[in-house]
N, CA, C and O atoms as a Tripos MOL2 file, in Angstrom:
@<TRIPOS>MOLECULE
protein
  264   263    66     0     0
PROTEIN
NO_CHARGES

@<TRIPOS>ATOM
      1 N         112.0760  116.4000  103.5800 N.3       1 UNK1
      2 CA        112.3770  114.9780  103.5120 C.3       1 UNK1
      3 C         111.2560  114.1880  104.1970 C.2       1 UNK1
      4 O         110.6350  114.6270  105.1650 O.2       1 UNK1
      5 N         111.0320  112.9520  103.6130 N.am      2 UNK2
      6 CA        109.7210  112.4160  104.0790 C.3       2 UNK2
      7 C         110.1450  111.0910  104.5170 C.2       2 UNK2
      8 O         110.6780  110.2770  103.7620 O.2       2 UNK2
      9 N         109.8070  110.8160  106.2010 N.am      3 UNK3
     10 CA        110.6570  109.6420  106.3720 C.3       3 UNK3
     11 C         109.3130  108.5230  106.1930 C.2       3 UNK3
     12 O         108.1660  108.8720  106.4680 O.2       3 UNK3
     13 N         109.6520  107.1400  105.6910 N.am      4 UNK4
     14 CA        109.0650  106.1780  105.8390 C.3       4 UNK4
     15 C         109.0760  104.9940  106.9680 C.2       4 UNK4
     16 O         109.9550  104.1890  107.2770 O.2       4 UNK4
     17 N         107.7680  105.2030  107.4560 N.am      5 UNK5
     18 CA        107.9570  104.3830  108.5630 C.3       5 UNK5
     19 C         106.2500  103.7840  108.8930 C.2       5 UNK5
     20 O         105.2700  104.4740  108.6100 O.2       5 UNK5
     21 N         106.1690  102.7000  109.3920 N.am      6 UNK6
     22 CA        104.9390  101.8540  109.4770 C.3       6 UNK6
     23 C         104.9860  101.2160  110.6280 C.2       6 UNK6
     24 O         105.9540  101.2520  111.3870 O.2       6 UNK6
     25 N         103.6190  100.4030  110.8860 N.am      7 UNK7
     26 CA        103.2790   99.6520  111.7750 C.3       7 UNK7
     27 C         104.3490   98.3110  111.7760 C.2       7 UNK7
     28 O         104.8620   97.6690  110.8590 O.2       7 UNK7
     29 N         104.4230   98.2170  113.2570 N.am      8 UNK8
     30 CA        105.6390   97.3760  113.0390 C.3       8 UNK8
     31 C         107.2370   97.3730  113.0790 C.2       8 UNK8
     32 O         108.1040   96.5090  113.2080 O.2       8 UNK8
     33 N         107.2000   98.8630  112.8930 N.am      9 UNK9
     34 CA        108.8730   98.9400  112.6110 C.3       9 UNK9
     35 C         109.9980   99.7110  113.8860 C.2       9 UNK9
     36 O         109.9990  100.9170  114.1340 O.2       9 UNK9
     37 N         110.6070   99.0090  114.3470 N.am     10 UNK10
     38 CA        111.5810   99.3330  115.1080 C.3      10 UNK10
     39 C         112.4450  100.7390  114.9480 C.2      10 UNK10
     40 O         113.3570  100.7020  114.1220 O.2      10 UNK10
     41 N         112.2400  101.9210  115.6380 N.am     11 UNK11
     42 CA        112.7470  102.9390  115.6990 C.3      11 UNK11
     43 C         113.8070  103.3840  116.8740 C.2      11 UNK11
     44 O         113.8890  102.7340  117.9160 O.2      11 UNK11
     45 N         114.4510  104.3150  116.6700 N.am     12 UNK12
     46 CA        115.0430  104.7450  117.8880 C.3      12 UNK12
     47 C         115.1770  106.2700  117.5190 C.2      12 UNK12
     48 O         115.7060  106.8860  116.5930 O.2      12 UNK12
     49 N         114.3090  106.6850  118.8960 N.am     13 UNK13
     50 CA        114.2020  108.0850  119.6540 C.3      13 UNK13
     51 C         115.5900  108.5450  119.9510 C.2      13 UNK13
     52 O         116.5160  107.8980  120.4400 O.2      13 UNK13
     53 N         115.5490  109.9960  119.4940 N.am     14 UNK14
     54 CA        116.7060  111.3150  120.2090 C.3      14 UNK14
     55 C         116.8240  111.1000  121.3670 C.2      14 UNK14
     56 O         117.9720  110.8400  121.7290 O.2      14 UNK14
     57 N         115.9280  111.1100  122.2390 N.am     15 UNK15
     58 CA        115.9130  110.8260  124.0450 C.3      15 UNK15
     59 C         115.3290  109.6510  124.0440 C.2      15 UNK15
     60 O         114.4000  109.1720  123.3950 O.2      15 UNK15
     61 N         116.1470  109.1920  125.0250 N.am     16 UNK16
     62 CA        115.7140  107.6380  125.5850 C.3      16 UNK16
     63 C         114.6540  107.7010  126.5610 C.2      16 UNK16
     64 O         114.1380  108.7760  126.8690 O.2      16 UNK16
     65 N         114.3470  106.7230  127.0040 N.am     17 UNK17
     66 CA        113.4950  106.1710  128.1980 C.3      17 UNK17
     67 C         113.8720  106.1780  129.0680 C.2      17 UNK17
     68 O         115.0510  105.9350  129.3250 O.2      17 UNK17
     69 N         112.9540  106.4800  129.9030 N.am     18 UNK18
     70 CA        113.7840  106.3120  131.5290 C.3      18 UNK18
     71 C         114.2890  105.4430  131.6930 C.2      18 UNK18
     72 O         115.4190  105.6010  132.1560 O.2      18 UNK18
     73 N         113.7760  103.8150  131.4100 N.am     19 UNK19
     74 CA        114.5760  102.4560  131.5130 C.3      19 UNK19
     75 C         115.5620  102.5500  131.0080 C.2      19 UNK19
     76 O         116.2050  101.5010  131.0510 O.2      19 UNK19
     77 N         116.2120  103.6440  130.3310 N.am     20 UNK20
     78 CA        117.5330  103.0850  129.7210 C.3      20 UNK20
     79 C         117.9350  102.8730  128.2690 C.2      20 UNK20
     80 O         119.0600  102.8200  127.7740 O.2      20 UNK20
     81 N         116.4320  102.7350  127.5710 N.am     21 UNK21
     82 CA        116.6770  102.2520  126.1490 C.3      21 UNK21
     83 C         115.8350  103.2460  125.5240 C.2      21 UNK21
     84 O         115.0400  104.1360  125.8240 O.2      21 UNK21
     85 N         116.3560  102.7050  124.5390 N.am     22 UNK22
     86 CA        115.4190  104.0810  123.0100 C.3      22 UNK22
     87 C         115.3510  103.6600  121.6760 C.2      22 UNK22
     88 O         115.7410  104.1900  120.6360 O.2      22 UNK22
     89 N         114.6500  102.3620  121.9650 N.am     23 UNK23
     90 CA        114.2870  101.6790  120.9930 C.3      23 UNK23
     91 C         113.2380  101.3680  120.8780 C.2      23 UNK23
     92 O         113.1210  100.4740  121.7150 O.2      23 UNK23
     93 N         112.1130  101.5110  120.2860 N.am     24 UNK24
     94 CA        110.5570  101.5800  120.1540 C.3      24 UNK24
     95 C         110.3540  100.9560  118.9200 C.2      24 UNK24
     96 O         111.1330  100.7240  117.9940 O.2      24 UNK24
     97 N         108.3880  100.5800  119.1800 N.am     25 UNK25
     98 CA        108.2020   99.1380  118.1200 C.3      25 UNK25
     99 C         106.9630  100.4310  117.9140 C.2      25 UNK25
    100 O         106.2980  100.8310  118.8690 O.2      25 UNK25
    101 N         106.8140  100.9550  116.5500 N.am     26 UNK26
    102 CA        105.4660  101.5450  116.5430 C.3      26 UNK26
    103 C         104.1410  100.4290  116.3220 C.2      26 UNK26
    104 O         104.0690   99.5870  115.4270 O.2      26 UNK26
    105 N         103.0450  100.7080  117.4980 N.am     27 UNK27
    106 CA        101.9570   99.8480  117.1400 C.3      27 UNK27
    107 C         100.3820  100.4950  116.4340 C.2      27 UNK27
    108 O          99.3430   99.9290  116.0920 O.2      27 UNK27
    109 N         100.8140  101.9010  116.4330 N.am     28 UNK28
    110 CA         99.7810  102.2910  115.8900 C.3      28 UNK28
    111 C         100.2590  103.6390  114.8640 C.2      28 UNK28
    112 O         101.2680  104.2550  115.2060 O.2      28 UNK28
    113 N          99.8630  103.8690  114.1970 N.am     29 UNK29
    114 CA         99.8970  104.6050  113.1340 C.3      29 UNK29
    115 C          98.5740  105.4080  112.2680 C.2      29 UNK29
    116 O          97.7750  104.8500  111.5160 O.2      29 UNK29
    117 N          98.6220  106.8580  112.6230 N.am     30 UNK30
    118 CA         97.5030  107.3670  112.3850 C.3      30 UNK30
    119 C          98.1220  108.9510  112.6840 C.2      30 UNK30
    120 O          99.2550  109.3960  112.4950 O.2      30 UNK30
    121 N          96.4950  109.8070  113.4070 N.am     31 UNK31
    122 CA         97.2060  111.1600  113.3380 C.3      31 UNK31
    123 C          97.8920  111.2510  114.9300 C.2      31 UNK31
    124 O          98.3710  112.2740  115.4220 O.2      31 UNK31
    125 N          97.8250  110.2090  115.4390 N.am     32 UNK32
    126 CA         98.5980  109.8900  116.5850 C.3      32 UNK32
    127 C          99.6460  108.5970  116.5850 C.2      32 UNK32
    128 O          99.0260  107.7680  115.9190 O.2      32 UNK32
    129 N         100.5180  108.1740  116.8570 N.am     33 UNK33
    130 CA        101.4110  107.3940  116.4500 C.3      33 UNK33
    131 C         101.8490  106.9410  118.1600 C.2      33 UNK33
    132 O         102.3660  107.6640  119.0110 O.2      33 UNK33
    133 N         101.4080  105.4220  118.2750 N.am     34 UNK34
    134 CA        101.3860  104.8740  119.6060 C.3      34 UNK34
    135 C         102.7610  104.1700  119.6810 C.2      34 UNK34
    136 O         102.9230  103.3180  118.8070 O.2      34 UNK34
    137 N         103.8110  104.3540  120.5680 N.am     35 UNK35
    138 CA        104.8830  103.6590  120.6200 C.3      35 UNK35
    139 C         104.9050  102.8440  121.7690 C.2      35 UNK35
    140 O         104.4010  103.3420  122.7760 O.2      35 UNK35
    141 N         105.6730  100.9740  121.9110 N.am     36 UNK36
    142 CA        106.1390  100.8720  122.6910 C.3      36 UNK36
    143 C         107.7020  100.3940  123.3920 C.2      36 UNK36
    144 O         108.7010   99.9760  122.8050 O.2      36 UNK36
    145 N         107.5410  100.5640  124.4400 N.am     37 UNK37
    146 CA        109.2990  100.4000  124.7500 C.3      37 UNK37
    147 C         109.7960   98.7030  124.2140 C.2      37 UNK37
    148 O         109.1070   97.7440  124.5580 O.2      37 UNK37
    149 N         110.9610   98.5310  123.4150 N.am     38 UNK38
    150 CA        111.4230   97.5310  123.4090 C.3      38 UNK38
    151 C         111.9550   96.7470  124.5420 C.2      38 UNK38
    152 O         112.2930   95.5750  124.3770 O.2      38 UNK38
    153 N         112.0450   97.3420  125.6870 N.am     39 UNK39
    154 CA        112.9850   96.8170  127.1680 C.3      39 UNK39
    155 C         111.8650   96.2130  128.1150 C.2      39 UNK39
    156 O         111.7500   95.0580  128.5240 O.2      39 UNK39
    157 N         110.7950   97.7210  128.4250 N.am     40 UNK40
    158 CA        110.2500   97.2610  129.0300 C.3      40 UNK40
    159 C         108.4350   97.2030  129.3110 C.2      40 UNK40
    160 O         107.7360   96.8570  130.2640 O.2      40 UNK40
    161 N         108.1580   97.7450  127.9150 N.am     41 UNK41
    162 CA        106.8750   97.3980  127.2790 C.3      41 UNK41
    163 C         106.0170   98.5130  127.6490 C.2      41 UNK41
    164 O         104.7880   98.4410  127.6210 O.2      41 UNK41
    165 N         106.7250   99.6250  128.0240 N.am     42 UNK42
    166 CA        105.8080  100.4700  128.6550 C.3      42 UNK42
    167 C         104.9870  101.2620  127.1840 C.2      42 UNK42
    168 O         105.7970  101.5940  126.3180 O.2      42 UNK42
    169 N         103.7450  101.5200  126.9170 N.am     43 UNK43
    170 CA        103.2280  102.4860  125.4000 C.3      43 UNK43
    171 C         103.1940  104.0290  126.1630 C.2      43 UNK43
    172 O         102.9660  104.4980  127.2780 O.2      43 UNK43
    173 N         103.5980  104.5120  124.7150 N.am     44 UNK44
    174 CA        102.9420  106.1800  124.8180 C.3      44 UNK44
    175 C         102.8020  106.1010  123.6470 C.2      44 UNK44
    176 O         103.3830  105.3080  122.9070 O.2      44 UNK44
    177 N         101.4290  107.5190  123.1190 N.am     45 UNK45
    178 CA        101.3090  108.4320  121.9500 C.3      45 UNK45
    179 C         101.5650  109.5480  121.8230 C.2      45 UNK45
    180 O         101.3330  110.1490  122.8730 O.2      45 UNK45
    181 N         101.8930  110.0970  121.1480 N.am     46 UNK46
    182 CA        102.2540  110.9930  120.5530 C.3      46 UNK46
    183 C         101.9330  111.6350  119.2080 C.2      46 UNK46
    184 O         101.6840  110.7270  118.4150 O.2      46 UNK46
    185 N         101.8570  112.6070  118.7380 N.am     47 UNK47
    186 CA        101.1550  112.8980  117.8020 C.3      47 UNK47
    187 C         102.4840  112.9540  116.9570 C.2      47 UNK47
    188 O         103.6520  113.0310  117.3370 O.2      47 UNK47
    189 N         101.8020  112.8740  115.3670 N.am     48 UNK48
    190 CA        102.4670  112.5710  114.3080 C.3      48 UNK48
    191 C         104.0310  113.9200  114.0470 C.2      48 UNK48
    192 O         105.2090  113.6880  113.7720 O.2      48 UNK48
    193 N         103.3980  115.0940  114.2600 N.am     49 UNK49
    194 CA        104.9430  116.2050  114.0760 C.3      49 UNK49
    195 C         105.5650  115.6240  115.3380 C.2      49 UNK49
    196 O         106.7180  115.3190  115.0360 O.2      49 UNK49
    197 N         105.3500  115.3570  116.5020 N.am     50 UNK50
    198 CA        106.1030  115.5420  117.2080 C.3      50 UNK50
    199 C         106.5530  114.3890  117.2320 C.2      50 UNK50
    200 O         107.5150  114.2360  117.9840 O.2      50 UNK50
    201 N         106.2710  113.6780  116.7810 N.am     51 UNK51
    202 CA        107.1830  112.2230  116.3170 C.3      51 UNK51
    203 C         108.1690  112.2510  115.5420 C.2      51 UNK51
    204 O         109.2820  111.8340  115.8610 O.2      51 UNK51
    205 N         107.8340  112.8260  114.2570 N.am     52 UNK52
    206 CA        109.2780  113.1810  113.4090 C.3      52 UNK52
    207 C         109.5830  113.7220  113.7940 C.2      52 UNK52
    208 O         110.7710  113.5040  113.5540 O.2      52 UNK52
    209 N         109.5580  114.8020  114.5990 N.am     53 UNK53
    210 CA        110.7950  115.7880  115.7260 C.3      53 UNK53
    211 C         111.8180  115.1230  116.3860 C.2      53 UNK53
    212 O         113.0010  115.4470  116.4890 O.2      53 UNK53
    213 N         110.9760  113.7400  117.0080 N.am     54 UNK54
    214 CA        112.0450  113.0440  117.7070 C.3      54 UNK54
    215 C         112.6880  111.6180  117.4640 C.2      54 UNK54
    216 O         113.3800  110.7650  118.0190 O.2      54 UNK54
    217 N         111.9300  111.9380  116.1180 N.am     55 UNK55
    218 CA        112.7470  110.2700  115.6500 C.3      55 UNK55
    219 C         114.0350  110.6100  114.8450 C.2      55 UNK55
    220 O         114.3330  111.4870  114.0330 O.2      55 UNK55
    221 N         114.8280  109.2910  115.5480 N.am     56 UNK56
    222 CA        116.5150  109.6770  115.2650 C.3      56 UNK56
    223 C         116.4610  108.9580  113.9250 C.2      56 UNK56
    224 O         116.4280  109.7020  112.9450 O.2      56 UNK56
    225 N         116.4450  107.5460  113.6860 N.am     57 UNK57
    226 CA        116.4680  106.5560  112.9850 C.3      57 UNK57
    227 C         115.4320  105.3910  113.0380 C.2      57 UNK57
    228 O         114.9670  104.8280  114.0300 O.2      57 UNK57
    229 N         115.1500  105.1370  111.4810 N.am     58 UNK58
    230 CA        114.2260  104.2360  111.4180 C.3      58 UNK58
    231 C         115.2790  102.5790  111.4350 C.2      58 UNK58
    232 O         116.3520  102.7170  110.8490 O.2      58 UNK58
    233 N         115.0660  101.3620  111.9460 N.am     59 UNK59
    234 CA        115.6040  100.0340  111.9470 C.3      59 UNK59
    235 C         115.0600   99.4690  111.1100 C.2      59 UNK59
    236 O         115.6040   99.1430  110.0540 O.2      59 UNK59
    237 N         113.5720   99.1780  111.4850 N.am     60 UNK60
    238 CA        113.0170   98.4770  109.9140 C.3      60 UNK60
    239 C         111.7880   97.6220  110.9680 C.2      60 UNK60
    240 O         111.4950   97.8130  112.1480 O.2      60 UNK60
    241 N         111.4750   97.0340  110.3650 N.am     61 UNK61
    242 CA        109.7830   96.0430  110.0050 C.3      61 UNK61
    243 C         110.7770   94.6210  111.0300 C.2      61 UNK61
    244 O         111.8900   94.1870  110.7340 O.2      61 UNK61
    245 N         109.8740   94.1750  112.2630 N.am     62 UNK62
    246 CA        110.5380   93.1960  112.5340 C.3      62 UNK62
    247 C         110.2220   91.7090  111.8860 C.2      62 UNK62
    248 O         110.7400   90.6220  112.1440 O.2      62 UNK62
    249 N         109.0910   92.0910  110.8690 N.am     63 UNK63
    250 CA        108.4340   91.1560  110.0550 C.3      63 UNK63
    251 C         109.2110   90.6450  108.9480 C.2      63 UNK63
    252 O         109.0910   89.5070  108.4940 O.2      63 UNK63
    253 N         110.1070   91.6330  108.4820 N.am     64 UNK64
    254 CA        110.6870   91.7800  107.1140 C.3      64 UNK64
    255 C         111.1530   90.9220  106.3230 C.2      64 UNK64
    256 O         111.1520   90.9540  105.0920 O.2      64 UNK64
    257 N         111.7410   89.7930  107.3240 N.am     65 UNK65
    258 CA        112.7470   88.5950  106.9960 C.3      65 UNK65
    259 C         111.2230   87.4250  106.6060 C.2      65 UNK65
    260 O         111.3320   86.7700  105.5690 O.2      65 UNK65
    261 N         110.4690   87.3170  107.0900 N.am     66 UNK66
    262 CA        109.0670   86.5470  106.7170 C.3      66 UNK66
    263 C         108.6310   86.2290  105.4100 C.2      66 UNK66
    264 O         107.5590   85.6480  105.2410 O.2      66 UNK66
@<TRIPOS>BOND
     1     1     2 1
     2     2     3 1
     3     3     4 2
     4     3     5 am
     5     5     6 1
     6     6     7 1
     7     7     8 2
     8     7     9 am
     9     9    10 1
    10    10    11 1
    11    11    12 2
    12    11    13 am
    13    13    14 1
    14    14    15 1
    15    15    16 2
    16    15    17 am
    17    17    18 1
    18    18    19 1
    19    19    20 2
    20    19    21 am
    21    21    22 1
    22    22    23 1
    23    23    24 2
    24    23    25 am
    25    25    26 1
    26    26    27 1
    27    27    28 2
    28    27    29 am
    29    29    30 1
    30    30    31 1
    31    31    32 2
    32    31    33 am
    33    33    34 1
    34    34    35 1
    35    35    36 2
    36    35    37 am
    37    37    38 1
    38    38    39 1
    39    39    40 2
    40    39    41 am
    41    41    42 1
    42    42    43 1
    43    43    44 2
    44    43    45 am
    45    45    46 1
    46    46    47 1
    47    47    48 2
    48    47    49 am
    49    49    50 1
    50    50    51 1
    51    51    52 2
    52    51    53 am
    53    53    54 1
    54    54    55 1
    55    55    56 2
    56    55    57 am
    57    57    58 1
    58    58    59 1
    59    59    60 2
    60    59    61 am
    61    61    62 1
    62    62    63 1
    63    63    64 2
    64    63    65 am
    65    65    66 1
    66    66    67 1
    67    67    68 2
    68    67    69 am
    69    69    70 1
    70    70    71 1
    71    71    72 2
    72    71    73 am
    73    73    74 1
    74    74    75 1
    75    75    76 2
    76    75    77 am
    77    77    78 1
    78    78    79 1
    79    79    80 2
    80    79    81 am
    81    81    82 1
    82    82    83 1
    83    83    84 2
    84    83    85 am
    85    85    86 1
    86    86    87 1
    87    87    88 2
    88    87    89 am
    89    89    90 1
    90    90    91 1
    91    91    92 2
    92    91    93 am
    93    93    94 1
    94    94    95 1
    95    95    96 2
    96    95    97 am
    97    97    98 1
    98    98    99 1
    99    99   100 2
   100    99   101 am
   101   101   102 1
   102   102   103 1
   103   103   104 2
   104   103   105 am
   105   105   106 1
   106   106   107 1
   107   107   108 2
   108   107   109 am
   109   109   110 1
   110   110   111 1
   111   111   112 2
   112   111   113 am
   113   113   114 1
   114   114   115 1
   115   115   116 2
   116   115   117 am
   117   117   118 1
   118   118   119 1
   119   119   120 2
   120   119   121 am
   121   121   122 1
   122   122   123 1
   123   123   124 2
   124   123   125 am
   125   125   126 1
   126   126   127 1
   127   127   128 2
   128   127   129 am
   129   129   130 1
   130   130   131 1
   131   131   132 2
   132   131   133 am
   133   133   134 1
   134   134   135 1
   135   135   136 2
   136   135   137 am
   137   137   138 1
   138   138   139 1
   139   139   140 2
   140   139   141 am
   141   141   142 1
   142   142   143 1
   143   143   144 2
   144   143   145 am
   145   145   146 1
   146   146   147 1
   147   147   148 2
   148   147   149 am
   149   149   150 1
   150   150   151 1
   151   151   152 2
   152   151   153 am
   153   153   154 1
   154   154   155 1
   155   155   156 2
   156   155   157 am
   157   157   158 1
   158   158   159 1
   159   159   160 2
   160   159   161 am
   161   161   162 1
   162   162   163 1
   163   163   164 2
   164   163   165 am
   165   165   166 1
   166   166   167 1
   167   167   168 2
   168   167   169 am
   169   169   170 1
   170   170   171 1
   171   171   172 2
   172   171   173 am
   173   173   174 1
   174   174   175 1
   175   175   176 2
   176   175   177 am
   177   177   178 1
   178   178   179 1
   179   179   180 2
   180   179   181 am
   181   181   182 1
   182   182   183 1
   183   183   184 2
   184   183   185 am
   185   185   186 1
   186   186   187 1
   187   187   188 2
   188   187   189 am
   189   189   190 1
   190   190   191 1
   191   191   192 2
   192   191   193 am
   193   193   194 1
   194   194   195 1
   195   195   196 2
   196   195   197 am
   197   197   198 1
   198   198   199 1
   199   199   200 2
   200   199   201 am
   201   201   202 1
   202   202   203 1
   203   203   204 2
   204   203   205 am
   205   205   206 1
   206   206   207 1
   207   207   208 2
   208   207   209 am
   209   209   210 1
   210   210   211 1
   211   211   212 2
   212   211   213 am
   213   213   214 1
   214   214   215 1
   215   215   216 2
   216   215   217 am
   217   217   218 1
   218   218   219 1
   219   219   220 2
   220   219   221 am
   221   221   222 1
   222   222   223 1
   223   223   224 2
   224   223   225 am
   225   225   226 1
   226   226   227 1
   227   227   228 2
   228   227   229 am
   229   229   230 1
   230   230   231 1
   231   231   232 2
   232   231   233 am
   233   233   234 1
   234   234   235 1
   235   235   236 2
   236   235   237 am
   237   237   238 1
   238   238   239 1
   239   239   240 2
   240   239   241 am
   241   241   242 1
   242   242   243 1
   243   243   244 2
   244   243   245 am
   245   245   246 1
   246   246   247 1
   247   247   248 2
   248   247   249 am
   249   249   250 1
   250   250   251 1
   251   251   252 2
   252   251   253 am
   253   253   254 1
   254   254   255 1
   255   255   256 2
   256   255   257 am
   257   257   258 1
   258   258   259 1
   259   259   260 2
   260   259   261 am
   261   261   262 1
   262   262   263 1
   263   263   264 2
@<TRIPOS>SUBSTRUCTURE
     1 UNK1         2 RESIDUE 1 A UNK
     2 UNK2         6 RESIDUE 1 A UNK
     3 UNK3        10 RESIDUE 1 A UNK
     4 UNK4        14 RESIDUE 1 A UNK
     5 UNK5        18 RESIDUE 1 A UNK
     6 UNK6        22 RESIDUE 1 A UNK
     7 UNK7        26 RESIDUE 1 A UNK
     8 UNK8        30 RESIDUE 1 A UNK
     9 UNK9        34 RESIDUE 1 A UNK
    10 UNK10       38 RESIDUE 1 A UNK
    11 UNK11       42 RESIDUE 1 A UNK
    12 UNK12       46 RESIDUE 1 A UNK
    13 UNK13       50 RESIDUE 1 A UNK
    14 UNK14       54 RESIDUE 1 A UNK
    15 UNK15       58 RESIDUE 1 A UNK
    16 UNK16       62 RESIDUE 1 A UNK
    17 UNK17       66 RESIDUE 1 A UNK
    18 UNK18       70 RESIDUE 1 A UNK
    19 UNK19       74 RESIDUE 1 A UNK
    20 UNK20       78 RESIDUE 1 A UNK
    21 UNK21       82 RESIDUE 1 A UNK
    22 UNK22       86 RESIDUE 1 A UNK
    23 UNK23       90 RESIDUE 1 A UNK
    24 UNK24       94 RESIDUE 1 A UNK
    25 UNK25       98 RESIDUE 1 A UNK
    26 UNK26      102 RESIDUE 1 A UNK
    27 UNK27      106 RESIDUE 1 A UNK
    28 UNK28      110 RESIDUE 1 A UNK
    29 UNK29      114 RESIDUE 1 A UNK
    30 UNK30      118 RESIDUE 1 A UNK
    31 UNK31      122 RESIDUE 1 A UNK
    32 UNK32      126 RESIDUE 1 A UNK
    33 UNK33      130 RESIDUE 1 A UNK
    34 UNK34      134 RESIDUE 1 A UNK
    35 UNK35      138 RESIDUE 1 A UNK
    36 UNK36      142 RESIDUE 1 A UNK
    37 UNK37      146 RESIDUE 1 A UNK
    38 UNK38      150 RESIDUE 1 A UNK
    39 UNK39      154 RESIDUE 1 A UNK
    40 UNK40      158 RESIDUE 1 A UNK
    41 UNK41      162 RESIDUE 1 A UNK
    42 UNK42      166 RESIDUE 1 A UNK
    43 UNK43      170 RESIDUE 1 A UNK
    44 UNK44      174 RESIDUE 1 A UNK
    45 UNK45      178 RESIDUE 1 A UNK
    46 UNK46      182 RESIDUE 1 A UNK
    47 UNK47      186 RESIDUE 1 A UNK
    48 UNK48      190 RESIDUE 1 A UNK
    49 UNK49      194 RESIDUE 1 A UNK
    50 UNK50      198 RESIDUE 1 A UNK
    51 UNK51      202 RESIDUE 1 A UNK
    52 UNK52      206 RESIDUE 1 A UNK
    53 UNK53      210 RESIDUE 1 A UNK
    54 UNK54      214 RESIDUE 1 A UNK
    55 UNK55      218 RESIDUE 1 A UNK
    56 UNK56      222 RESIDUE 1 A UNK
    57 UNK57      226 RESIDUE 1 A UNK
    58 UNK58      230 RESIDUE 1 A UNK
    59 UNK59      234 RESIDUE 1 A UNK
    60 UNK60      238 RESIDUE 1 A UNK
    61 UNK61      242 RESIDUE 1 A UNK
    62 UNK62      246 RESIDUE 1 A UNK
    63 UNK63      250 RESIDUE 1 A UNK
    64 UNK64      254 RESIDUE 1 A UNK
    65 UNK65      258 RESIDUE 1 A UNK
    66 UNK66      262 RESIDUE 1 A UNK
């Protein structure tokens, strides 16, 4: 299964953040995939398998409604 997901789009991680939340805005997209926290802005990367390992659900494009 091939999930679709882009720059821009609001995800939520299997494991949360230490802050509490587990909701991430991806800002980069490549063979590394840069996330940051929706709460409290903190980024990490991560590489692309181990991203779909831990992505629960995609939300969508916060652009979308534009």
């Amino acid at each position: 299964m091939e999930k679709k997901y882009s720059l821009n789009d609001h995800v939520i991680m299997k494991k949360g953040h230490p802050c509490g939340f587990n909701e991430w805005l991806i800002t980069r997209v490549g063979v590394d995939i840069k996330l940051k926290c929706v709460k409290c802005g903190r980024e990490i990367m991560m590489d692309r398998l181990e991203f779909e390992k831990k992505l629960k659900k995609i939300i969508g494009d916060s652009n979308e409604n534009k």
